[in-house]
N, C-alpha and C positions, 0 to 999 in steps of 0.2 A: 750540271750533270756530273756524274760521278768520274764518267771518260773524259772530263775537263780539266779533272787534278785527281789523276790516277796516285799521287804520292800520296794524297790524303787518305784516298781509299786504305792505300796498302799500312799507313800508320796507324789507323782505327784497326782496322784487318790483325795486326799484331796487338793492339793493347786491348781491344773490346773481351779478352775471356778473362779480363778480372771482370767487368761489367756485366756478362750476360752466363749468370751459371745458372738460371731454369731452365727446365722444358727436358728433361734427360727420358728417353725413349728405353724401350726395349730393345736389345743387340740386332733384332732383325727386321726391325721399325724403320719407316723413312723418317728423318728430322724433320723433311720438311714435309710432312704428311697434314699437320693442322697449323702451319702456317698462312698468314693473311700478308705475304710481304710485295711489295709492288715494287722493285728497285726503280733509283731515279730515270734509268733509262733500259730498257727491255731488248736483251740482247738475239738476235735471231745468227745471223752470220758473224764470227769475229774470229776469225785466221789470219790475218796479218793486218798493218796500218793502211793499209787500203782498201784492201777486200771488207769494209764493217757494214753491217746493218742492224740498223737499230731503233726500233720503236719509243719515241717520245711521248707517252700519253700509257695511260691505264688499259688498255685491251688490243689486242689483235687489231681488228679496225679504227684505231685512233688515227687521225690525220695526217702524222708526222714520221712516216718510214724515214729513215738519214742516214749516212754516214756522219759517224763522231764528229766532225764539222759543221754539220748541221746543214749539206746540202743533199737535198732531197733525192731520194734512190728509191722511185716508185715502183713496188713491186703488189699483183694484185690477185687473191682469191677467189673466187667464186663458185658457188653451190645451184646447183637447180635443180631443185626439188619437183618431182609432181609438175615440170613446167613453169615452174616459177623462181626468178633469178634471187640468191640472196650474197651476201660479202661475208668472207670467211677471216679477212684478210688486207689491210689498207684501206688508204679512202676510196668513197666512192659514193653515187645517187644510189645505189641497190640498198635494199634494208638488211642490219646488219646480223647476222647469228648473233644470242648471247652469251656472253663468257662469261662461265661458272669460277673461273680459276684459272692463275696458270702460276709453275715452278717454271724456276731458273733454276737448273742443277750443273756442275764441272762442266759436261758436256751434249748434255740437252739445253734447251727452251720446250716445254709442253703445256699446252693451250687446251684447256676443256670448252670446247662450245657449244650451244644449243639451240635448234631449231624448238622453242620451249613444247614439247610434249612429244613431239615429232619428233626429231632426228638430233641425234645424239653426234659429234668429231670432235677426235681427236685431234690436235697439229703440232707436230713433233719438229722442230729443226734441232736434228743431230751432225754435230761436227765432231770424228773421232779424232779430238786433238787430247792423245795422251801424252803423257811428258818422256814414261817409258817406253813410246815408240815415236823415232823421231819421221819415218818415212810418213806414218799417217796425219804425224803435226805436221810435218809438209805439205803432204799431199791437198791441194786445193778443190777437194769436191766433197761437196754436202748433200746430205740428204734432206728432204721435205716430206715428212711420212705423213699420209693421211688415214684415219680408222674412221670409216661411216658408220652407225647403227640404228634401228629403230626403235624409237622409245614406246610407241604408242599400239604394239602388237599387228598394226598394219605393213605392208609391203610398199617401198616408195621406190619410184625410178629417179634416179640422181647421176647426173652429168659432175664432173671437176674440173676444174679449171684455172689453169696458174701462169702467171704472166711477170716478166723481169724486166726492164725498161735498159735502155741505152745509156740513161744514166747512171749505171752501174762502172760506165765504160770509159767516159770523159769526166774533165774538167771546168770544162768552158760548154753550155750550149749551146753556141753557135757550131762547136766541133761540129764538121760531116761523119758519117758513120755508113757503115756496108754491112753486109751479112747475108751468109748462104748457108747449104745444110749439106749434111755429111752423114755417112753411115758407115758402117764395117758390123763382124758378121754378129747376129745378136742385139744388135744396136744402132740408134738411129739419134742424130742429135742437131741443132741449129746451133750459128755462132754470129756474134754481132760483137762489133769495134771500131774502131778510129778507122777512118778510109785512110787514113796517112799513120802510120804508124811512126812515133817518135819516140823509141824506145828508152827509157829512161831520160826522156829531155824535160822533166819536171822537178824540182827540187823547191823547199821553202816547208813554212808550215799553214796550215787550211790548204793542203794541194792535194787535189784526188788524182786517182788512177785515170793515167788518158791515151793509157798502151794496153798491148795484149786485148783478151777476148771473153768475151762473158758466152758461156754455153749451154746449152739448156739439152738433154737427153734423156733417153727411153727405153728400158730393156724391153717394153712391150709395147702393143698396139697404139699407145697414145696416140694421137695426132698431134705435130707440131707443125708454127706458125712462124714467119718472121716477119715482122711491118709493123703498121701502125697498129699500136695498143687500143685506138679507140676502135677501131674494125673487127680487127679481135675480138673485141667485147662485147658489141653490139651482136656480132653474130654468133657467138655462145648463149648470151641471153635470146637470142630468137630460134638458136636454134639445137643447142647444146654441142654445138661444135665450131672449130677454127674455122676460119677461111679454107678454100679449098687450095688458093693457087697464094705462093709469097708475092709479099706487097714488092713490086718492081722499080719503084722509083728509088734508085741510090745508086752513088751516096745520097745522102739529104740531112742538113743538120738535124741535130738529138734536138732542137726546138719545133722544126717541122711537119707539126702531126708525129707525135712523139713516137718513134721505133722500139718494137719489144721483142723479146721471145716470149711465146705463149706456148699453153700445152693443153689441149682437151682429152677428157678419160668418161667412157664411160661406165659406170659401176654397177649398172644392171639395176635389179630389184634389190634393194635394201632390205634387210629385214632384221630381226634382233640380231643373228649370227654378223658380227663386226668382217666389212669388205675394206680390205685395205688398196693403196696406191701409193707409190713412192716417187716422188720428182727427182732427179739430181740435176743438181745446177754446180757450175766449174767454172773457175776463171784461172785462165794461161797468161800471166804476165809476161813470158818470153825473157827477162830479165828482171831482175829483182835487184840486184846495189850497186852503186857503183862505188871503186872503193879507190882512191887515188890512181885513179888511172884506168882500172882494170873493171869489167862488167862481170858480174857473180849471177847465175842461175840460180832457182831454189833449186833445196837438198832431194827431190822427189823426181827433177828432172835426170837423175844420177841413174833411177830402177826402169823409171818406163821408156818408151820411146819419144812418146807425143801425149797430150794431154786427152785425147781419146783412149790411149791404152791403160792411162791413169782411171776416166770415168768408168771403161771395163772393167777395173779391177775393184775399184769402188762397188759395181754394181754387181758381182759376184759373190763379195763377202758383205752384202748387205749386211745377213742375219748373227753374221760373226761380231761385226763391228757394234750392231744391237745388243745382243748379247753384254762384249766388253764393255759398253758405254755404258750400263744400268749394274754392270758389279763395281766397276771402276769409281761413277758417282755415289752407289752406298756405303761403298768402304773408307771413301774421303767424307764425305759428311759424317759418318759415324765415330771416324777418328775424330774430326772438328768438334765436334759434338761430346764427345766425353769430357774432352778439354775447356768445352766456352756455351757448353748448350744448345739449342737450336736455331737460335736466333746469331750466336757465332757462327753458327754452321752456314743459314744462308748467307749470311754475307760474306763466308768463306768463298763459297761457289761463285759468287758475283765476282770477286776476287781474281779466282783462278782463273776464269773467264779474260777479265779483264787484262790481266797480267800479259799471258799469251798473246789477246788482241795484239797487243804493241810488238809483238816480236816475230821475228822471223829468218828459217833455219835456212842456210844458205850453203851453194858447195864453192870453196876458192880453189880453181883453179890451176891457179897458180901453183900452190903448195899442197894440193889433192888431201884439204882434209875440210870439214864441216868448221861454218861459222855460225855463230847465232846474233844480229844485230838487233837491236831497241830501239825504236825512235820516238824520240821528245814530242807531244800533244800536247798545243795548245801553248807553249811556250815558244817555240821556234823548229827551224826545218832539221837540225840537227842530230847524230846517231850517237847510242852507246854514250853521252854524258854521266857521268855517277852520280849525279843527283836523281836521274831516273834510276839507274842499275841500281843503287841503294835501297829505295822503297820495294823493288821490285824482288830484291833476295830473298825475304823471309819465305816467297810463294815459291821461289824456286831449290831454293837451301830444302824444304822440306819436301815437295814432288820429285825433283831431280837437279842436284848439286851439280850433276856436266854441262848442264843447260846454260849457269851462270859462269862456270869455266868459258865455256862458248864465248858468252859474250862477253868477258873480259880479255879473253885474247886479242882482239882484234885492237 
């Protein structure tokens, strides 16, 4: 996978626009509008070395959701059309939508799929990680946008439904986990984590996240669920909605009867006019480095209070952050693009992507200014080595030259 030797990435990433000068678009063209590119691994979530998710296989429902390590981070779709359950999203026994396409862009993933004649979605996971703004490359909440439509001039009734597993939260599956829900005003959200919190007491390389809290919220009527994923499941497909009451047994380790956050929406009647639905999902690490001695907050814990007032503010400038995310990605590919073609351009994107994954913007404390660390994938547990910082300049020299100040100061 390409997040296995991200240095090779970023060396191809710099030499490839002697190689690749076809494919030149019009100014106000996507580059990647007639491309066929499947990157080696399909990035959904990637805002810092822990927080990744990422699809191993060719479509939306390939078998293999992970973290860059390559331990399983099941997270799961589902459509119900007319009554009938289909998978939008992850493995699973339900038959799957078909994917038409999907783009990697700076700061989307979007997934065209199809109920083939029937029903037409969208699946957008947008992270506003821009370079020129550091609070929202901070800020740990993404969106999951969904666009239903009908293709076949008829009216369909359609249920959504999206689910994050506990594995998003540990290390170890024997780990115990817990989770309750919360709301404040406007919003309603569920949270799942380590029954024992051991905050930063993990370090090495292949080590996932097995502090802070994965959260899943709602600016609107959604329902949400917290418990066993397979309950969930079964009762959306029977009935297009969650459990009515959270699963009560807990803790209980992330192996038994696996614990999710889930979310039911219903979308009413479909019809050609596109019905949309947005998920935000959030993860509170509570600490982010430790840095000779000293524990460092991320840079976003600085504006909000709590990681709910974070997903608030997320879920208020949705439409803004839409917005910047779709001028922000055609003005980078188009730059890229003049200089190395289209086929430079996506694998620019995959790049920038990439690049970011591995970092993370942090406030020290101590000396009340902004730090940015990198850590080593796949070689050792390691931070900020210059054999990574090196491959990693070209993407940041060119987005934003403070970003690698950042992280050489440290």
């Amino acid at each position: 996978l390409a997040l296995r030797r991200l240095r090779h990435s970023y060396v191809r990433f710099a030499m490839l626009a002697t190689v690749f000068t076809l494919g030149f678009a019009p100014p106000n063209a996507d580059p990647l509008a007639d491309l066929n590119f499947r990157p080696p691994a399909i990035p959904l979530i990637t805002t810092d070395p822990f927080m990744q998710v990422w699809i191993r296989g060719n479509s939306s429902t390939a078998p293999n959701v992970t973290h860059w390590t390559g331990q399983p981070k099941t997270t799961t779709g589902l459509l119900r059309v007319d009554g009938t359950t289909y998978r939008y999203l992850g493995n699973g026994t339900e038959p799957p939508l078909a994917q038409r396409s999907v783009k990697v862009y700076p700061t989307r993933t979007i997934f065209e799929l199809e109920l083939p004649g029937v029903l037409g979605l969208t699946l957008t996971f947008l992270t506003p990680m821009f370079t020129d703004d550091q609070l929202r490359l901070s800020r740990p909440v993404y969106y999951i946008q969904h666009t239903a439509r009908s293709l076949d001039g008829a009216a369909h009734k359609v249920q959504l439904y999206f689910a994050a597993s506990a594995e998003h939260t540990i290390n170890d599956a024997s780990t115990p986990v817990a989770w309750s829900a919360w709301e404040r005003p406007g919003l309603h959200g569920v949270q799942l984590g380590a029954a024992t919190q051991k905050v930063l007491g993990s370090k090495g390389d292949f080590v996932n996240l097995d502090w802070g809290h994965l959260h899943l919220a709602s600016p609107t009527k959604a329902e949400l669920y917290a418990g066993s994923a397979n309950a969930s499941r079964k009762a959306f497909a029977a009935t297009g909605t969650v459990p009515a009451t959270a699963d009560a047994r807990q803790p209980r380790a992330c192996s038994d009867d696996l614990p999710a956050l889930a979310t039911a929406h219903d979308l009413g009647s479909v019809t050609a006019k596109p019905v949309e639905h947005t998920v935000l999902l959030a993860y509170d690490d509570i600490a982010s480095v430790y840095y000779f001695g000293s524990q460092y907050k991320a840079l976003w814990t600085q504006t909000y209070t709590d990681i709910q007032a974070a997903i608030a503010a997320a879920a208020a400038e949705e439409a803004a952050m839409q917005k910047k995310s779709e001028a922000h990605d055609l003005a980078l590919l188009q730059r890229l693009q003049a200089v190395g073609g289209a086929k430079y351009a996506a694998l620019g994107a995959l790049s920038y992507r990439q690049t970011l994954a591995a970092t993370k913007l942090v406030w020290n404390s101590d000396r009340k200014v902004v730090w940015n660390f990198l850590k080593e994938i796949s070689t050792n547990g390691d931070m900020q080595t210059m054999d990574v910082i090196y491959p990693a300049s070209p993407m940041l020299l060119d987005t934003a030259p403070e970003l690698l100040q950042l992280l050489l100061v440290p």
